[in-house]
Structures are given as structure tokens and as C-alpha cells.
C-alpha positions as CSV (number, residue, x, y, z in Angstrom):
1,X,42.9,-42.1,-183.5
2,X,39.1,-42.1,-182.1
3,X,37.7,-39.2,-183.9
4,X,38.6,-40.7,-187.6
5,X,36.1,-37.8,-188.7
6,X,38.9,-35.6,-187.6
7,X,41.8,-37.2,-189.6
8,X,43.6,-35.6,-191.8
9,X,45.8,-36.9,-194.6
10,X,49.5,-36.8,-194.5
11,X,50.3,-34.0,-196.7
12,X,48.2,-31.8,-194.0
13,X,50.2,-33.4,-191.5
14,X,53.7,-32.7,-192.7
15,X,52.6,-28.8,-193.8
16,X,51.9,-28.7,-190.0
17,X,54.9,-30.1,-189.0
18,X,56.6,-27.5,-191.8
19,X,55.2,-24.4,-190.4
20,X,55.3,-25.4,-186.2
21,X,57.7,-22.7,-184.5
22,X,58.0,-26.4,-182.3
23,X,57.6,-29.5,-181.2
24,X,57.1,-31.2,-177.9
25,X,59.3,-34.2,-178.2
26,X,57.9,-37.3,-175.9
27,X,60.5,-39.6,-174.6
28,X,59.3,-42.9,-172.6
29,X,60.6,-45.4,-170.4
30,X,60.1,-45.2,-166.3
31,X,60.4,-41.4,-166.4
32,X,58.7,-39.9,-168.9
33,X,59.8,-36.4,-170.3
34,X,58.7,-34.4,-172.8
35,X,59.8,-30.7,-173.7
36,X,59.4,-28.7,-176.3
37,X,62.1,-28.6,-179.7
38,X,63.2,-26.1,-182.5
39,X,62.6,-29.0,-185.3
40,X,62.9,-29.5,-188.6
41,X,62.0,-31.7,-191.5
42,X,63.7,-33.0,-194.3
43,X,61.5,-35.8,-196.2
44,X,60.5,-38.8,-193.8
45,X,62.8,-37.2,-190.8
46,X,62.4,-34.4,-188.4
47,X,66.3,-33.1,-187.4
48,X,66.7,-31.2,-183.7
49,X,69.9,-29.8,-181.8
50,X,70.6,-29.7,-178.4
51,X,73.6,-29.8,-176.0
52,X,75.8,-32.3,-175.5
53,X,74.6,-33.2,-172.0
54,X,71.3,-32.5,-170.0
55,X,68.4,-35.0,-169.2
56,X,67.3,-35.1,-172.1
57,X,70.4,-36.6,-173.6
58,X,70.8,-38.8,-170.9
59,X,67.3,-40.7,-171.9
60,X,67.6,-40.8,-175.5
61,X,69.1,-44.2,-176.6
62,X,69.9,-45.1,-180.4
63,X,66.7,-46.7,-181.8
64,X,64.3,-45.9,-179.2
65,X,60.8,-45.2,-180.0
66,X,59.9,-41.5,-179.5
67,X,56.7,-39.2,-180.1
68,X,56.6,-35.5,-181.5
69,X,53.6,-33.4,-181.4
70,X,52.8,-30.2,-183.5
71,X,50.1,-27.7,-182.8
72,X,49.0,-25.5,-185.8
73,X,46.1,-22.7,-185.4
74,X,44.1,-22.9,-182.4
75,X,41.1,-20.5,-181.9
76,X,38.4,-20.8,-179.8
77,X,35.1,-19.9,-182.4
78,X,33.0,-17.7,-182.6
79,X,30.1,-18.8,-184.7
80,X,27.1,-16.9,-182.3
81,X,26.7,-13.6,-181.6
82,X,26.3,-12.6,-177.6
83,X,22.4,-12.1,-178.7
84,X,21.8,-15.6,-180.4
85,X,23.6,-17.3,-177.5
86,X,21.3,-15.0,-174.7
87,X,18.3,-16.4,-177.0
88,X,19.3,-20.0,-176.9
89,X,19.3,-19.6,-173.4
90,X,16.0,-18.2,-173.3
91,X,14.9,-21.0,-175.3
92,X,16.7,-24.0,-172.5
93,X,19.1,-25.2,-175.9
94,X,22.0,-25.4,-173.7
95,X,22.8,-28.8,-175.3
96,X,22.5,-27.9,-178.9
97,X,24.9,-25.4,-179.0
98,X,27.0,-25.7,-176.2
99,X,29.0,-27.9,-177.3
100,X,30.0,-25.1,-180.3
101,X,30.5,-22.4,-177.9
102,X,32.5,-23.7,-175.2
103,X,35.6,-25.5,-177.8
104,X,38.3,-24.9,-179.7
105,X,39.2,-25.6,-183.2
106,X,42.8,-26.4,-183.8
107,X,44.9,-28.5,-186.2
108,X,47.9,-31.0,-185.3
109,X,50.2,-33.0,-185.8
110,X,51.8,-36.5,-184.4
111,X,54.6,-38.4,-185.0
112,X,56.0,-41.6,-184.0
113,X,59.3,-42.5,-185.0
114,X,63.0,-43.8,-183.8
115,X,65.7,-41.7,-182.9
116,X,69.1,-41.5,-184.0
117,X,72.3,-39.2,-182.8
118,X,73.7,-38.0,-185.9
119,X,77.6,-38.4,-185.9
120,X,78.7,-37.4,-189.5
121,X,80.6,-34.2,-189.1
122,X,79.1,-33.1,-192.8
123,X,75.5,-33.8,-192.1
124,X,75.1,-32.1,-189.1
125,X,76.6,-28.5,-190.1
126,X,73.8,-29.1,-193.2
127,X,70.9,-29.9,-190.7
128,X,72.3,-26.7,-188.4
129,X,72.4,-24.9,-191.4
130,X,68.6,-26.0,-192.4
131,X,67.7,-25.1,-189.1
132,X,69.0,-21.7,-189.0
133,X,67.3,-21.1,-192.0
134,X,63.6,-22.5,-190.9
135,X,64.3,-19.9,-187.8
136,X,66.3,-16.8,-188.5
137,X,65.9,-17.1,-192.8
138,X,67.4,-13.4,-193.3
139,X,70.7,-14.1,-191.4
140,X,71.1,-17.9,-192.1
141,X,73.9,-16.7,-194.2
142,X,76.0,-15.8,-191.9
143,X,75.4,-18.9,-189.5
144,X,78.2,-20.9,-191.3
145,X,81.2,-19.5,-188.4
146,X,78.8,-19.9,-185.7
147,X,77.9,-23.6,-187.0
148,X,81.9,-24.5,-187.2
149,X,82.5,-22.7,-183.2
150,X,79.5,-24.3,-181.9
151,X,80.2,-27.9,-183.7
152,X,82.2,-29.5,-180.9
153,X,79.6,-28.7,-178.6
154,X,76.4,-29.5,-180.3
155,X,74.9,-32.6,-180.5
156,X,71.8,-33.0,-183.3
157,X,69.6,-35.9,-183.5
158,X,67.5,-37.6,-186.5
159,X,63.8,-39.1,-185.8
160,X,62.9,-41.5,-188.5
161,X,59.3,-40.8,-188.8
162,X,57.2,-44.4,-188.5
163,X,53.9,-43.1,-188.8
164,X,52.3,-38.9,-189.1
165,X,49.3,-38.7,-188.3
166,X,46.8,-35.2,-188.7
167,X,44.1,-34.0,-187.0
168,X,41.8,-31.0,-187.6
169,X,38.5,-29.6,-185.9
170,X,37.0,-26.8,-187.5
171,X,33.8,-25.2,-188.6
172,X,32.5,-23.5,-191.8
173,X,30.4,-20.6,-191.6
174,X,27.2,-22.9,-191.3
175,X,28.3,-23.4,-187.7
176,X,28.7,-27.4,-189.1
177,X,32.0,-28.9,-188.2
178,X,33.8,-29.4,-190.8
179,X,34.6,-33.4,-191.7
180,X,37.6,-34.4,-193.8
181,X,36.0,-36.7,-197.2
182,X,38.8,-39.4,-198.0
């Protein structure tokens, strides 16, 4: 990572992950593909479902290293009012402040990891059943039928995470950015 002030430590990292609606999965090779996943975690793994065909499944390959992103809150800032900003101009401080006008604060998340179909019959109605829960918690109850019907036709895949990474840029109300103290 180039902006180490940024860095985050892995417990900010993983609550990201936690809370992401989804993540873009990143799959390599000669043509590259990413797309966007309803994902879960469940201690050093993220667990997604898909269909049993599709280009996606074509390009994933037992082992093979793969990369998930998660976006958190994003927000552009507003740390001027219209009148401070008109003053700065005024004044020729484009430089000094435009670099806090004109970004965004966000926090994310990054995973490397290797990724593995999941074949046992058990383990896979569990991760189903996790992710119904993570997504629709007040009927995840009655998922149990739909998880047996869809079973045959429903492949769900395991990414071992290698390495999490987190990033944050923010600002306190001093207009400072914010720094992460190890």
C-alpha cells in the first residue's frame, strides 16, 4: 500500500468486509473479470454462491489466486462553507485547500486470497444459510426449503483469505486528515 498513513489494522478491515452489502471479486489470468458478489465471512474465509455455470465459473480454478474488494462509507466532505471557499479564492489559496474540497473520504477493504469450490453437501446449506441471514435476517428462517430445492443447482465457493488489508481517509472537524497511530 503507498499511503501507509492511510492503513488501517485488520480488525477495521474485516468489520468492513462484515458490514459490505458486496464485494467485487477480481479474477486474473489473460482475461480479467471482476463483478460484484453477495459475500460472507466466517473467520479467515469469505463464502459466495453462484450458479453452476456462467463465466465466472468457467475462470475460477481450485487454488487460484483471487482479489475481493469492499467499499465502506464514502462521502465527499464538507469541511468549508460556500463563504470560506469564495474567500480562499479571493485570497489565490487554490492549493491549500483544494485538495480538501475537491475528494472524498471513504473506507475499504482488500483481500487476497485462494479460491476453493466447496463440495460438502453439509457445508454449503450452512454457508447458504449464513448467507441468507447476512441479507434477508428476518426470513432466514424460512430459507431452509429454498436451500434443499436450490442445492442441486447452486454452486458456493470458499476464498481463503492470504492477506486483508484496510484503508481509510477521513477528516476530523479541524479540517486535518485524520492518520491511523500504530
Amino acid at each position: 500500500m503507498r499511503r501507509k498513513d492511510r492503513q488501517m489494522p485488520r480488525d477495521f478491515a474485516l468489520k468492513i468486509i462484515d458490514e459490505s452489502d458486496y464485494g467485487v471479486l477480481g479474477l486474473g489470468g489473460e482475461d480479467p473479470y471482476t463483478l460484484p458478489l453477495s459475500i460472507i465471512r466466517k473467520e479467515d474465509n469469505l463464502y459466495f454462491h453462484s450458479a453452476k455455470a456462467g463465466r465466472k465459473v468457467e475462470k475460477i480454478k481450485d487454488g487460484d489466486l483471487v482479489s475481493v474488494t469492499f467499499v465502506g462509507r464514502v462521502q465527499v466532505p464538507r469541511l468549508y462553507s460556500r463563504e470560506e471557499i469564495e474567500d480562499h479564492i479571493k485570497m489565490g489559496n487554490f492549493s491549500q485547500i483544494g485538495s480538501k474540497i475537491y475528494t472524498t473520504e471513504f473506507e475499504s477493504a482488500h483481500v487476497s486470497g485462494r479460491i476453493y469450490q466447496v463440495n460438502d453437501e453439509e457445508e454449503k446449506k450452512e454457508i447458504l444459510y449464513n448467507i441468507a441471514e447476512k441479507y434477508t435476517k428476518d426470513l432466514a428462517d424460512l430459507s431452509l426449503g429454498f436451500i434443499e430445492a436450490s442445492l442441486g443447482r447452486t454452486a458456493v465457493y470458499k476464498i481463503q483469505m492470504l492477506e486483508v488489508n484496510g484503508k481509510r481517509k477521513k477528516y476530523g472537524p479541524d479540517a486535518k486528515e485524520l492518520k491511523f497511530q500504530k
